[in-house]
C-alpha positions, 0 to 999 in steps of 0.5 A: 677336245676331240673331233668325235665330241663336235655338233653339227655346224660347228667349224674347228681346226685340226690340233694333232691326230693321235693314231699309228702312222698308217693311219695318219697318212690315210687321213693325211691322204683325205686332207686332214691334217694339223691346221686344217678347218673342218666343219660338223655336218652331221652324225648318225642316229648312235654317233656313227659314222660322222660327216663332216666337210674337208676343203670342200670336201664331205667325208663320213668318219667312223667315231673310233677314228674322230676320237683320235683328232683333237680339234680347237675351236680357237679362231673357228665358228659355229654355223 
């Protein structure tokens, strides 16, 4: 599953990020990474951009780039 693919509220974590390495230090760089908690907080009216909250964090992702982070839910929550 990937990040693009979560509702709003729902909380998973960071399984890989499946993109070229600038890219991965520029996500790197925002706090995600493998391991790490994301909570769903909202998406626009087409599915793009994302918002989603990185360690207390709230970033807008395009849907391009969360289609690239595969997430789990095992061990996370929906809110």
């Amino acid at each position: 599953m990937t990040l693009a693919e979560c509702k709003a509220g729902e909380k998973v974590k960071v399984v890989a990020l499946h993109m070229n390495q600038r890219e991965q230090r520029r996500f790197m760089e925002l706090g995600i990474l493998p391991g790490t908690e994301i909570e769903m907080i909202r998406t626009a009216p087409f599915k793009d951009p994302i918002s989603v909250k990185v360690r207390g964090f709230q970033v807008s992702l395009r849907k391009k780039h969360a289609e690239k982070i595969t997430i789990s839910h095992g061990g996370c929550t929906r809110s």
